[in-house]
NUDRENZA-930297 format. One record per residue: residue number from 1; residue in three letters; x, y, z of N, C-alpha, C in turn. Coordinates in steps of 0.02 Angstrom, whole numbers, plus 50000, padded with zeros to 5 digits. Layout:
% NUDRENZA-930297
NUM/ALA/X/Y/Z/X/Y/Z/X/Y/Z
...
//
This chain:
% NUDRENZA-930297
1/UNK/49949/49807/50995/49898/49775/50954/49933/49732/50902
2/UNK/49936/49669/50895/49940/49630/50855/49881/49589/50809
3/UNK/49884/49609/50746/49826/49575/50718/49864/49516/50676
4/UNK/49834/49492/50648/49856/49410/50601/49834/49435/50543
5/UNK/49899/49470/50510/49883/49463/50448/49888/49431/50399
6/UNK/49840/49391/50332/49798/49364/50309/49842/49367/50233
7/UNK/49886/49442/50239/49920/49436/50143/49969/49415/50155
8/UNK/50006/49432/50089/50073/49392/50058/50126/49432/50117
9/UNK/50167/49365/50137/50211/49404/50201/50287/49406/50162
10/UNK/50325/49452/50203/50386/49476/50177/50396/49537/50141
11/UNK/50445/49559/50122/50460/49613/50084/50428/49634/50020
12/UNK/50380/49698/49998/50359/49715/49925/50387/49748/49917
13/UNK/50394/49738/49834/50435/49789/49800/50415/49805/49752
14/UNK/50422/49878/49706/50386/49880/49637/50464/49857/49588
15/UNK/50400/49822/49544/50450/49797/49494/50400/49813/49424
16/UNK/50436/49805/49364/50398/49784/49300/50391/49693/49301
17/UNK/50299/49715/49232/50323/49626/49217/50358/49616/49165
18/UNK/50355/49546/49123/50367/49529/49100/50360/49571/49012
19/UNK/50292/49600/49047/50268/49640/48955/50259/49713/48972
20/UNK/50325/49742/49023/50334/49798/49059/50257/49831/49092
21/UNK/50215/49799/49126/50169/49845/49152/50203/49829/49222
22/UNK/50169/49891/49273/50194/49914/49322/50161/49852/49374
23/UNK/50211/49817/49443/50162/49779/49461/50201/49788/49537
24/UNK/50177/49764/49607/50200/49739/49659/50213/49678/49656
25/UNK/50261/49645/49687/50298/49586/49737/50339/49575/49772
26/UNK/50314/49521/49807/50378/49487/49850/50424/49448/49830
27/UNK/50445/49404/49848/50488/49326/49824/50454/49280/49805
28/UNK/50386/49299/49833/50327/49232/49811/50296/49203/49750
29/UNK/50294/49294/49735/50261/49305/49673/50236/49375/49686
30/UNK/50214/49385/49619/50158/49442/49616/50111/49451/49667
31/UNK/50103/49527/49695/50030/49523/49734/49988/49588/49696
32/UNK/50024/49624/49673/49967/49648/49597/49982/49695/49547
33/UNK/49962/49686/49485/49972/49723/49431/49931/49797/49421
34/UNK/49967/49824/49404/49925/49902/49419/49915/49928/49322
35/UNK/49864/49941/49310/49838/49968/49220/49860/50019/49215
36/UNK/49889/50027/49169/49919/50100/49157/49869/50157/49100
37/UNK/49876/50211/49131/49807/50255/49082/49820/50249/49013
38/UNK/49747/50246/48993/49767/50256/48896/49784/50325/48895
39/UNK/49812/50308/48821/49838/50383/48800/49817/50381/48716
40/UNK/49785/50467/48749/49767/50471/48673/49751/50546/48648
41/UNK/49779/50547/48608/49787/50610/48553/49783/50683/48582
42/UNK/49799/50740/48607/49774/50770/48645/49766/50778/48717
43/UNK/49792/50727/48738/49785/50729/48815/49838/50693/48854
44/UNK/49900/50720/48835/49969/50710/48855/49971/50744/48929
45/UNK/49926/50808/48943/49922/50830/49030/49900/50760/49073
46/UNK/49821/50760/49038/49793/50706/49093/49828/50624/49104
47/UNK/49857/50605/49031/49907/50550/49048/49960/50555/49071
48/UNK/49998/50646/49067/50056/50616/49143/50031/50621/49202
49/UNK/49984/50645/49229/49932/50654/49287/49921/50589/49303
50/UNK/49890/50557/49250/49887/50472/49303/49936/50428/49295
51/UNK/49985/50458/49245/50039/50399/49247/50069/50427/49317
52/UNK/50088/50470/49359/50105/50476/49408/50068/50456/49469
53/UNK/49996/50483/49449/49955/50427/49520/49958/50348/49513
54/UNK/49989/50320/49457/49992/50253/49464/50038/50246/49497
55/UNK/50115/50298/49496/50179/50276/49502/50175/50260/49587
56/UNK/50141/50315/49592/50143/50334/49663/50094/50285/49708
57/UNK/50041/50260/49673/49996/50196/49707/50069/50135/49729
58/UNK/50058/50142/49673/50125/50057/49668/50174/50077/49717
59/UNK/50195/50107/49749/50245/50143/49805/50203/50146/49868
60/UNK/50137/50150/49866/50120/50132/49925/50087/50084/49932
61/UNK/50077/50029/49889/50042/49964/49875/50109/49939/49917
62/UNK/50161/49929/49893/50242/49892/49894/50254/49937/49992
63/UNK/50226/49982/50000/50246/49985/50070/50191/49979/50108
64/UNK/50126/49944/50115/50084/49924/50132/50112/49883/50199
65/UNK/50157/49836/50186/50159/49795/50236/50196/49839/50306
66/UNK/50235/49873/50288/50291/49925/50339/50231/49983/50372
67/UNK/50181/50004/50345/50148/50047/50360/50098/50039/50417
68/UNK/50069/49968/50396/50034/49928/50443/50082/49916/50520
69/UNK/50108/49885/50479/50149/49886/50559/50172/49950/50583
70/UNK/50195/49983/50549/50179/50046/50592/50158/50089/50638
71/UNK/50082/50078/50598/50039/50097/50622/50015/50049/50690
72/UNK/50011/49984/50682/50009/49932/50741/50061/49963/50797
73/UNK/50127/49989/50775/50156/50006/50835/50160/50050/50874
74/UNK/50122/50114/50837/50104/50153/50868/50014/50169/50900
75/UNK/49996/50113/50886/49939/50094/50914/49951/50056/50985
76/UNK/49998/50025/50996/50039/50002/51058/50056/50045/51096
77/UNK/50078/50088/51064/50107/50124/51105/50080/50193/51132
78/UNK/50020/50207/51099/49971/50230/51129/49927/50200/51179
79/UNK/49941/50169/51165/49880/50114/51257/49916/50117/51311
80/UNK/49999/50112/51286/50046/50079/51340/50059/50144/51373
81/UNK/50044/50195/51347/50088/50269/51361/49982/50301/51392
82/UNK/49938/50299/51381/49889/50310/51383/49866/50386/51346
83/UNK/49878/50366/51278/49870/50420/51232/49828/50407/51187
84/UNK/49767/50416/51221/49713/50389/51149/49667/50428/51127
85/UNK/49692/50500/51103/49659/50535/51038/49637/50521/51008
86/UNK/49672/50484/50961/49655/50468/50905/49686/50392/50899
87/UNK/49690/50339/50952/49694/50291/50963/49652/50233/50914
88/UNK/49557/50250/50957/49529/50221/50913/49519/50238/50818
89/UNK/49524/50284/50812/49536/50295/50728/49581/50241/50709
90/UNK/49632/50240/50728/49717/50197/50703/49662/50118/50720
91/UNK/49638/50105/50759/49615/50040/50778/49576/50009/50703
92/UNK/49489/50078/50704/49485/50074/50635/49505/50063/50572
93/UNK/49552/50103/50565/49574/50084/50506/49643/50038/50482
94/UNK/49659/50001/50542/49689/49936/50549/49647/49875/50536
95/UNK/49587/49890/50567/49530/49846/50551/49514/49853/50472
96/UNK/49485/49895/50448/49444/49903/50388/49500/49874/50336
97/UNK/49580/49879/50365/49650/49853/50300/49624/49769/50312
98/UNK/49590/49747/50357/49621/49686/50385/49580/49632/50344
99/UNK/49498/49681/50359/49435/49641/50333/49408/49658/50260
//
């Protein structure tokens, strides 16, 4: 299965910006800035709680592109091998990344 994908092509990576918030890119540029939780008085649990689900978004935002294909290749290789369990699922949600 080959689809045409539509985003920023090449390598992501997490980087900081310029006014240290957490962001994805390539060489191109930016493909997105991620908000980091407020913090406030009292609630030093729940802000390392989402400062870590941010960390961890941005790590799979930046491997988005490797995953897809991935997943594309083992969507291949389920047709080619005639293993389709869970074939159409992987189809789905190749689609739903796409549109």
């Amino acid at each position: 299965m080959k689809t045409n994908f539509k985003g920023s092509e090449g390598k992501w990576g997490c980087v900081f910006t310029s006014n240290k918030k957490r962001a994805v890119r390539n060489k191109g540029g930016l493909i997105c800035i991620l908000t980091e939780p407020s913090r406030f008085s009292g609630q030093d649990e729940r802000y390392d709680a989402e400062l870590e689900q941010m960390r961890a978004d941005q790590r799979l935002i930046a491997n988005a592109p490797e995953l897809l294909k991935a997943l594309e290749d083992l969507v291949m290789f389920c047709k080619e091998n005639n293993v389709c369990a869970e074939l159409e699922y992987a189809e789905n949600v190749i689609k739903e990344a796409l549109t």
